[in-house]
ROSE-4610 file (N, C-alpha, C; in Angstrom, 1 decimal, always signed):
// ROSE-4610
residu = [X/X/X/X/X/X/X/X/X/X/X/X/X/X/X/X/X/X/X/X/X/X/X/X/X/X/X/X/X/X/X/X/X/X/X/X/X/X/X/X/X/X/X/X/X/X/X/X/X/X/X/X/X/X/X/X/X/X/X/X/X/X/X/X/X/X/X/X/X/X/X/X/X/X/X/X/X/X/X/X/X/X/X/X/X/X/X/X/X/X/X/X/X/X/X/X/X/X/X/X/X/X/X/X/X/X/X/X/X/X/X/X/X/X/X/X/X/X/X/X/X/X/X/X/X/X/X/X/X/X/X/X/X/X/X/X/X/X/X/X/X/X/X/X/X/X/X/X/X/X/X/X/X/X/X/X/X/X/X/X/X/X/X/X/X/X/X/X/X/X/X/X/X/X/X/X/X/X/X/X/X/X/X/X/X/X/X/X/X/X/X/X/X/X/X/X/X/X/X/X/X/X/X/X/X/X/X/X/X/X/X/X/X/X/X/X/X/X/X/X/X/X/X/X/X/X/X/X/X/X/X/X/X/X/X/X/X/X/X/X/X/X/X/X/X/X/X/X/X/X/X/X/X/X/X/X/X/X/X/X/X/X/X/X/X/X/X/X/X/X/X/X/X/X/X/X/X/X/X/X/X/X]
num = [1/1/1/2/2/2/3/3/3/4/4/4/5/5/5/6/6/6/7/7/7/8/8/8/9/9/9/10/10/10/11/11/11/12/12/12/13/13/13/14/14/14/15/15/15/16/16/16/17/17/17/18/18/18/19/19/19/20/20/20/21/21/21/22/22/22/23/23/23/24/24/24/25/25/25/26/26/26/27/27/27/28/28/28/29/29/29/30/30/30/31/31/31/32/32/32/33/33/33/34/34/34/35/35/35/36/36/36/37/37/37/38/38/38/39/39/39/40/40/40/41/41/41/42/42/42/43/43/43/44/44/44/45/45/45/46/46/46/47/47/47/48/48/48/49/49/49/50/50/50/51/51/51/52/52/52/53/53/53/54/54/54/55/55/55/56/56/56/57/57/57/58/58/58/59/59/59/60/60/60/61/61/61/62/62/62/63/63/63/64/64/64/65/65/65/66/66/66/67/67/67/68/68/68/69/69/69/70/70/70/71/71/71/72/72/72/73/73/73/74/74/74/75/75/75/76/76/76/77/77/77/78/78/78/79/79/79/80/80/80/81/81/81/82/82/82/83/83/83/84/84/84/85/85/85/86/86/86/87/87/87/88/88/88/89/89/89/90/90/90/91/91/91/92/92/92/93/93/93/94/94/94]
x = [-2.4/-3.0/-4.4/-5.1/-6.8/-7.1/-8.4/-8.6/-9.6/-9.8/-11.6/-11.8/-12.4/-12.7/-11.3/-10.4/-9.3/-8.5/-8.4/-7.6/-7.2/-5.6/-5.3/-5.7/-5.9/-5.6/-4.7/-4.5/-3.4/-3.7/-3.4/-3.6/-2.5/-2.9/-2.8/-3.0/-1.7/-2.1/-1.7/-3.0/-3.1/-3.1/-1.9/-2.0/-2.2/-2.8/-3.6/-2.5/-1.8/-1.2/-0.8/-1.2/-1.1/-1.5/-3.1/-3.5/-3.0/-2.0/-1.6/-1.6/-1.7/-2.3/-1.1/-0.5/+0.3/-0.1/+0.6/+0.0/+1.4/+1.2/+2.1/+2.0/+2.6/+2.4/+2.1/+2.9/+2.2/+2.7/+2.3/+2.6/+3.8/+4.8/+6.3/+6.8/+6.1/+7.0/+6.5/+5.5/+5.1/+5.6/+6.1/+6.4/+8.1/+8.5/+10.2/+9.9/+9.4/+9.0/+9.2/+7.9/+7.4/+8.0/+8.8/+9.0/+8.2/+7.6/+6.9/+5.9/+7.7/+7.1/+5.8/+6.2/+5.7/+4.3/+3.8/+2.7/+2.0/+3.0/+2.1/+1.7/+2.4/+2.3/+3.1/+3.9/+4.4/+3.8/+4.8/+4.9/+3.8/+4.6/+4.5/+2.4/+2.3/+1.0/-0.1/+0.1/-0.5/-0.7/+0.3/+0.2/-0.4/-1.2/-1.8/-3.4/-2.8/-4.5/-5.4/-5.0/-5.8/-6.2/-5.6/-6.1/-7.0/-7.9/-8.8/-9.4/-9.9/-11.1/-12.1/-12.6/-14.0/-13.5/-12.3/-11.7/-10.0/-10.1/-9.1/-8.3/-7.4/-6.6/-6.7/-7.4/-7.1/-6.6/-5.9/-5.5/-5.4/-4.6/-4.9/-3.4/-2.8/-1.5/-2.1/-2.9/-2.8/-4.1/-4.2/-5.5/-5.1/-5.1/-3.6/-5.4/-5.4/-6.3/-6.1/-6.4/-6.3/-7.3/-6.9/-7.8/-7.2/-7.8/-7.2/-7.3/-6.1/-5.9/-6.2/-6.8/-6.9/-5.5/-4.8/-4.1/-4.2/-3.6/-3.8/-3.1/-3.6/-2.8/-1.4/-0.5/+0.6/+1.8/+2.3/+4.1/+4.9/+5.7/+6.8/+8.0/+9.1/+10.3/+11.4/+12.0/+13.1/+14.8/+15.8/+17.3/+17.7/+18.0/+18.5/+17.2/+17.3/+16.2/+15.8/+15.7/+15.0/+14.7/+13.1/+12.2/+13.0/+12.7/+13.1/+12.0/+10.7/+9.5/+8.3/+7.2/+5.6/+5.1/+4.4/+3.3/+2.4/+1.0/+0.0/+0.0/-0.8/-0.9/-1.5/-1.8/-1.9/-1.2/+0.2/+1.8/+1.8/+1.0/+1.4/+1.8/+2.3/+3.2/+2.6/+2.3/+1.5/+2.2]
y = [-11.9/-10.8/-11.3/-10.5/-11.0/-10.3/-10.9/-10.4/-10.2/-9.1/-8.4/-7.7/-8.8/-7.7/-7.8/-8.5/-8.5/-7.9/-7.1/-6.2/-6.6/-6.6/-6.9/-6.0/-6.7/-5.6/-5.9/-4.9/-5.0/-4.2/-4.4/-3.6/-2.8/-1.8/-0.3/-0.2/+0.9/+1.4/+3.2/+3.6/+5.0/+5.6/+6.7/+7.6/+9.1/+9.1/+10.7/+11.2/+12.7/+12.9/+14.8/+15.6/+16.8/+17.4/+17.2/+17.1/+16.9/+16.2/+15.5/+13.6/+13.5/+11.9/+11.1/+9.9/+9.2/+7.9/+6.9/+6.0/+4.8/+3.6/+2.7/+1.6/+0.7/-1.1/-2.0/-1.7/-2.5/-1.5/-1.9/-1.1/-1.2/-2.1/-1.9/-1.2/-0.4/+0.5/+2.0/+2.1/+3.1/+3.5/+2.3/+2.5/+3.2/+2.6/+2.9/+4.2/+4.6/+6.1/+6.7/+6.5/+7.5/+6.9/+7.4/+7.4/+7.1/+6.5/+6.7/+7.7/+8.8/+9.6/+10.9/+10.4/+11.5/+11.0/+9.7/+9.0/+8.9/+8.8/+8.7/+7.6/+6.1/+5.0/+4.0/+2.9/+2.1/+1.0/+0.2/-1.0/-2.2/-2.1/-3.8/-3.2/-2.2/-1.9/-1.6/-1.0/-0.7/-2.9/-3.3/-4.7/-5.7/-5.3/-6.6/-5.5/-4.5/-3.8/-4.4/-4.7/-4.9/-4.2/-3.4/-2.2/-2.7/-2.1/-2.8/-1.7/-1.9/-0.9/-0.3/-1.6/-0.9/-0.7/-0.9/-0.4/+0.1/+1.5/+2.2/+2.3/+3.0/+3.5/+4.7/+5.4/+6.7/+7.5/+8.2/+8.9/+10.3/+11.5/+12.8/+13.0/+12.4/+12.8/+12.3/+11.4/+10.6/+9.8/+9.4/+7.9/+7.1/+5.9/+5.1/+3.8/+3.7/+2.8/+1.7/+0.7/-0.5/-0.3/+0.0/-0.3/-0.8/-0.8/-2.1/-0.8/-1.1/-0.5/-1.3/-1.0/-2.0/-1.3/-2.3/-2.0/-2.7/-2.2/-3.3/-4.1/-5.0/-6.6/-6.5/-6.8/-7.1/-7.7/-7.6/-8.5/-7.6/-7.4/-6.6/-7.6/-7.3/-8.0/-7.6/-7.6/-7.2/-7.6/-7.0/-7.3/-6.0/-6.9/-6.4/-5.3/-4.1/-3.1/-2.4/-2.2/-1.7/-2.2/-2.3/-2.9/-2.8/-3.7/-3.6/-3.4/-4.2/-4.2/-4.8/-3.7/-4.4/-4.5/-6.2/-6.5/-6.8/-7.0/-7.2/-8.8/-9.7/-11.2/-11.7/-10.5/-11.1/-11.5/-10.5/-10.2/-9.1/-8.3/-7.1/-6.0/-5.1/-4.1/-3.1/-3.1/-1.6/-0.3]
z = [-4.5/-5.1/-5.7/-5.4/-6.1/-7.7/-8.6/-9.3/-9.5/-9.9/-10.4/-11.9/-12.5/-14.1/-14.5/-14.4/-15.6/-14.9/-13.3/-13.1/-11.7/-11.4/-9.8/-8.5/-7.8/-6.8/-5.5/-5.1/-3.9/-2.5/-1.7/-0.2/+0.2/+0.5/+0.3/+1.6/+2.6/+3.8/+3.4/+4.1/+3.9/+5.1/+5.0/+6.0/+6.1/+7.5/+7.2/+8.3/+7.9/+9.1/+8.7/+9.5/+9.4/+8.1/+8.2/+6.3/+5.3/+5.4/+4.0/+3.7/+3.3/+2.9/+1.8/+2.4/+2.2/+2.2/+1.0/+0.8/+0.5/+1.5/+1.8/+1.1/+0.7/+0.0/+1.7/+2.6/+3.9/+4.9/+6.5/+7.8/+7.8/+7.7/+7.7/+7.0/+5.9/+4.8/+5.6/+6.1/+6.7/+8.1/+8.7/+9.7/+9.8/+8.7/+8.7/+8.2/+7.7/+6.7/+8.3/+8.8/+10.2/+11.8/+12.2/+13.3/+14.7/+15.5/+16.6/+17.5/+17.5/+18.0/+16.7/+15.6/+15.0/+14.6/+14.8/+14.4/+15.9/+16.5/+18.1/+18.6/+17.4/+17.8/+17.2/+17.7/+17.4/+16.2/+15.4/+14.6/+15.1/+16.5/+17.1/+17.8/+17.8/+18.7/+17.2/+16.2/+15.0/+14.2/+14.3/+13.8/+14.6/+16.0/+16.4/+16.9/+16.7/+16.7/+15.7/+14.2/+12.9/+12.5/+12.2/+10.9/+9.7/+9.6/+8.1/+7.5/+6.8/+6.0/+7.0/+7.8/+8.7/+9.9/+10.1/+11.6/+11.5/+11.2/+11.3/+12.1/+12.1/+13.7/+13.9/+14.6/+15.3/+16.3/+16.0/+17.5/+17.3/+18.4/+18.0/+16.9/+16.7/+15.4/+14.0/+14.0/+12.6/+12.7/+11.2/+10.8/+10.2/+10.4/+9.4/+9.0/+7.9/+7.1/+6.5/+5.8/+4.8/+4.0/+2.5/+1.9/+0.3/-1.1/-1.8/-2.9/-3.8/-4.6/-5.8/-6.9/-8.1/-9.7/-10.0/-11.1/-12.2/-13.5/-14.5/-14.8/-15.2/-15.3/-16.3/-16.2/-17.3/-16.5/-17.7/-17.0/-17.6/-16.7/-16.7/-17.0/-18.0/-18.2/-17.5/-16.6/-16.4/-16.1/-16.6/-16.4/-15.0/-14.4/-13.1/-12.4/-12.4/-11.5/-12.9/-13.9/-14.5/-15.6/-16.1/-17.0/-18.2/-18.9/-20.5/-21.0/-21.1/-21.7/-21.1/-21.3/-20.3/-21.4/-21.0/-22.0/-21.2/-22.0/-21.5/-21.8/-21.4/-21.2/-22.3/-23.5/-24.9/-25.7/-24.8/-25.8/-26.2/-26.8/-27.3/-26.3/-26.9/-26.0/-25.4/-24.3/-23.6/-23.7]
């Protein structure tokens, strides 16, 4: 994860598909979401194309993108799946 101005950012795949716009953490979350046939392309063919920012994927079902999300910095405490308490990296409590 990179940092800019105090703030993380992460890579974000976005998908455009029958005017509505969906947004993934990587191609394999997107891929299990969407089916093949309903994207009009495979995992293994979308992962060695290289999807980026300046070179999308297009076809006539869909536009599948990379681009970076920025969030803010903290730490999250957690016991088992759910947080107990987010601080920020001063300590105090967000």
């Amino acid at each position: 994860m990179a940092e800019i101005n105090g703030k993380q950012e992460r890579m974000v795949v976005h998908l455009e598909i029958g005017g509505q716009h969906y947004y993934y953490g990587n191609l394999k979350a997107l891929c299990d979401h969407w089916d093949k046939d309903a994207l009009g392309v495979g995992y293994a063919y979308l992962r060695n194309y290289g999807i980026s920012g300046e070179k999308p994927f297009r076809n006539a079902r869909c536009i599948i993108r990379k681009g970076i999300i920025i969030i803010r910095k903290g730490i999250i405490i957690t016991s088992g799946k759910k947080p107990l308490l987010e601080k920020n990296l001063s300590g105090s409590r967000l």
